[in-house]
C-alpha positions as CSV (number, residue, x, y, z in Angstrom):
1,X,1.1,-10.3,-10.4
2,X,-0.5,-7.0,-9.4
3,X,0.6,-3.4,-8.4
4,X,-0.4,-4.2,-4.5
5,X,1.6,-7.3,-4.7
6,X,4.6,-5.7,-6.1
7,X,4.4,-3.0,-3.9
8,X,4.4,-5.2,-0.9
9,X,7.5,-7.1,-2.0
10,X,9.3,-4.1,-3.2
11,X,8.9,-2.8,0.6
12,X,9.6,-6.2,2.3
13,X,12.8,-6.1,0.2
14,X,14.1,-2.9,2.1
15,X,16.8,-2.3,4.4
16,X,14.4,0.2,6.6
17,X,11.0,-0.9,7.3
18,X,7.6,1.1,5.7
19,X,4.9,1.7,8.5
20,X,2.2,-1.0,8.5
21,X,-0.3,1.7,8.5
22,X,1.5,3.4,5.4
23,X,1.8,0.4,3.5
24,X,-1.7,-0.8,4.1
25,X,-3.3,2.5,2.8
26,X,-0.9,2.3,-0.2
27,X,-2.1,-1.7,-0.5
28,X,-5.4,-0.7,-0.8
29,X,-5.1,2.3,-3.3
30,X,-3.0,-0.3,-5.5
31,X,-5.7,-2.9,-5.4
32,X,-8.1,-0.1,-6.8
33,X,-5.6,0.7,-9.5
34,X,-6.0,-2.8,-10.6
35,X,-9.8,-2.6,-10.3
36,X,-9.8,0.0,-12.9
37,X,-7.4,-1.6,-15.2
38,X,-9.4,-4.5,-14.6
39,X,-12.7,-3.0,-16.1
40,X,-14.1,-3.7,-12.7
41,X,-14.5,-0.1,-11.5
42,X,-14.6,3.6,-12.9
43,X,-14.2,6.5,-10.3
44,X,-16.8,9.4,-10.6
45,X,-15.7,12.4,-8.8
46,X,-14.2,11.0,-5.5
47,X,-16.6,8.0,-5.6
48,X,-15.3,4.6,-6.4
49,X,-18.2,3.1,-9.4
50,X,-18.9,-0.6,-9.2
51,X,-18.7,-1.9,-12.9
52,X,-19.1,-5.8,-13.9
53,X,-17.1,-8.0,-11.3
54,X,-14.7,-10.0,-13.7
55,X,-13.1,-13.3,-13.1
56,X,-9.6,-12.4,-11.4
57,X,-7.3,-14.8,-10.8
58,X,-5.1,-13.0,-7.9
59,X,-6.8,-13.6,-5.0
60,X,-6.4,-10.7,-3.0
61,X,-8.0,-8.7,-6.5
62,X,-11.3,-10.9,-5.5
63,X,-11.7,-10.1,-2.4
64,X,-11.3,-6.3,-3.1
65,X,-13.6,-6.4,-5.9
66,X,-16.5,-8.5,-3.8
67,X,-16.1,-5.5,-0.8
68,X,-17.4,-3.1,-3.0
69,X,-19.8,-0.8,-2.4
70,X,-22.7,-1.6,-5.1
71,X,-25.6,0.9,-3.9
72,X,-25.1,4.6,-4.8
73,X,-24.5,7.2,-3.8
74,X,-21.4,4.5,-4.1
75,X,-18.2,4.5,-1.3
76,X,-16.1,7.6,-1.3
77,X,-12.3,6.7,-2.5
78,X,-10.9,8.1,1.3
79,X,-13.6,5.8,3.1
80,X,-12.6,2.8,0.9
81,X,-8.5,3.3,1.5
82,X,-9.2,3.1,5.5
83,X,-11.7,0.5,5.3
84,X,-10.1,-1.8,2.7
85,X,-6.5,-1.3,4.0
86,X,-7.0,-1.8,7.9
87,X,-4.5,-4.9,8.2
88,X,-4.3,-5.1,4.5
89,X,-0.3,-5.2,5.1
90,X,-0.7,-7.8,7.6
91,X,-2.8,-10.2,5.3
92,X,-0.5,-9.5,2.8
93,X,2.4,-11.0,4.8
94,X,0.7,-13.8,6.1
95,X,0.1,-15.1,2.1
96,X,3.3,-14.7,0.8
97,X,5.0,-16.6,3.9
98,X,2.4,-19.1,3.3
99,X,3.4,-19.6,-0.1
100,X,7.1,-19.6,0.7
101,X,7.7,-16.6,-1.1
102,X,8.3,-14.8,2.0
103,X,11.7,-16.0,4.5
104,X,13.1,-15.0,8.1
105,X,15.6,-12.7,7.0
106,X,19.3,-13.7,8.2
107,X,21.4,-12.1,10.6
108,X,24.4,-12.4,12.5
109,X,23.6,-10.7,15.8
110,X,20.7,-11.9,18.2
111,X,17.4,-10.9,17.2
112,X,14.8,-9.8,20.5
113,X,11.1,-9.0,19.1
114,X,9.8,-9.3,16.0
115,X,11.5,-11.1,13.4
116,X,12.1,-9.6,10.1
117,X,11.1,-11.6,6.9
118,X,12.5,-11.0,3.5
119,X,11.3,-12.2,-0.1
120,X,12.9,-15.0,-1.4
121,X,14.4,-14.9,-4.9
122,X,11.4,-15.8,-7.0
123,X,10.7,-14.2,-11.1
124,X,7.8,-12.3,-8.8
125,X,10.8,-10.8,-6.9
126,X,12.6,-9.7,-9.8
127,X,9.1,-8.3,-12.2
128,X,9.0,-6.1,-8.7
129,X,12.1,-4.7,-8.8
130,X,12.5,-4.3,-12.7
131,X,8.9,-1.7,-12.9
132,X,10.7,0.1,-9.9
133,X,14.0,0.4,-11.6
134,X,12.0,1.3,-14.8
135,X,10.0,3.9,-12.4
136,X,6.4,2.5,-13.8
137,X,4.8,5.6,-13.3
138,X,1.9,4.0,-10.7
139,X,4.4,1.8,-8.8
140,X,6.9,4.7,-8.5
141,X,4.1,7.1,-7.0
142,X,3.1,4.9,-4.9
143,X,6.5,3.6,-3.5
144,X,7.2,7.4,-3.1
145,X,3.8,8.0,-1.0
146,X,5.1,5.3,1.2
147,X,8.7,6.4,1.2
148,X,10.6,4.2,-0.9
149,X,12.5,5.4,-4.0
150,X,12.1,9.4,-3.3
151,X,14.9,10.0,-5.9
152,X,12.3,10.8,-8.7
153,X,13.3,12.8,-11.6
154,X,11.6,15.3,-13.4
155,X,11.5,13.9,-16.5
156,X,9.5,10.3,-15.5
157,X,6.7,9.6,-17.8
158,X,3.7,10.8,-15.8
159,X,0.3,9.5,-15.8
160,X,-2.2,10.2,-18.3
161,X,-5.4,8.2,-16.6
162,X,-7.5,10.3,-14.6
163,X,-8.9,8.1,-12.6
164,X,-5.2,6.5,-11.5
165,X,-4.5,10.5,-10.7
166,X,-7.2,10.8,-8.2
167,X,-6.4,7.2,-6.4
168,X,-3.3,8.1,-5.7
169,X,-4.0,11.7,-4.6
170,X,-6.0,9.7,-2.3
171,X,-3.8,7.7,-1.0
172,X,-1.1,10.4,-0.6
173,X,-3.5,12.5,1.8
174,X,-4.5,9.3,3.5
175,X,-0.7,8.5,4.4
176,X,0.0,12.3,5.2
177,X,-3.5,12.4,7.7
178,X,-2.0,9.0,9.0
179,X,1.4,10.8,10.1
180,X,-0.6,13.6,11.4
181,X,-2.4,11.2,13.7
182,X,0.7,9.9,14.9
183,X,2.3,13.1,15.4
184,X,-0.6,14.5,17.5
185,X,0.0,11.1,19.7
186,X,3.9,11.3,20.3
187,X,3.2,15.4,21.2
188,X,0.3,14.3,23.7
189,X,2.1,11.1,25.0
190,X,5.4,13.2,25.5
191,X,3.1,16.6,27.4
192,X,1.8,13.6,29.6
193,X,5.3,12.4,30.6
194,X,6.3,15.6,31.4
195,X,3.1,16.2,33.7
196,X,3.6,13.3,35.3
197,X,7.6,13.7,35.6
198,X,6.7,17.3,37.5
199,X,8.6,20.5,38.1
């Protein structure tokens, strides 16, 4: 299991939905996490270092480690969140409903549009939700960047890796330019309703 992987389960699991575009960002910071637990990276001011590609088993981990950057002057961590995560969310969904670890979620009422999956009961599940309950300090920043779990308390363990502090920074200003974008669309989409509406 990995920290992207958890993350996406921990956020199919709620009752409100996290943006795609959120999620995918906060995907694609997680997978880096990984990289650098891994070995496979080391981050040099805000550039992401290429180290020796291990053998990873999690399939999503290879794929992230083979779109590196290996030329210096090396991908910038900001450039790397956008590029890495555009649909990132998506993909994720499409593998775990492909490996039945993803289900329609039930309802009672009549469902129009798209339907809503949830993850079925699997020890993956329930590793997911024990590091959030136990507010694992990366999982926990990260669910907060993205809106889950925003009761944090002061006293959580923090992090100690440098490296981890500047991903997440990262991904935090990429999720709050993000809402920016989309608040600069509703004010122009509403100004151009109102012209057209008239006087």
């Amino acid at each position: 299991m990995t920290t992207a992987k958890d993350l996406f389960i921990i956020a199919m699991d709620l009752k409100h939905s996290v943006g795609q575009g959120d999620l995918s960002l906060a995907l694609a910071g997680a997978e880096l996490i990984d990289l650098i637990g891994a070995g496979a990276v080391a981050v040099d001011g805000d550039r992401i270092v290429p180290g020796e590609q291990p053998t990873l088993e999690d399939r999503f981990m290879g794929e992230a480690a083979a779109a590196l950057t290996r030329q210096a002057p090396y991908e910038r961590i900001d450039d790397w969140l956008w590029r890495r995560g555009r649909d990132l969310a998506a993909a994720y969904q499409t593998a775990l409903e492909e490996s039945d670890e993803l289900k329609p979620q039930r309802s009672g009422r009549l469902s129009f549009g798209q339907q809503r999956m949830e993850p079925v009961d699997t020890p993956a599940r329930r590793r997911a939700a024990d590091r959030l309950q136990e507010k694992e300090p990366v999982l926990a920043a990260l669910a907060s960047i993205v809106g889950i779990d925003d009761e944090r308390s002061d006293d959580e363990p923090g992090l100690d890796d440098e490296a981890v502090t500047t991903v997440l920074a990262a991904v935090h200003d990429a999720v709050m330019e993000l809402e920016a974008v989309r608040q600069r669309r509703t004010i122009e989409n509403a100004a151009f309703a109102n012209l057209w509406r008239g006087p």
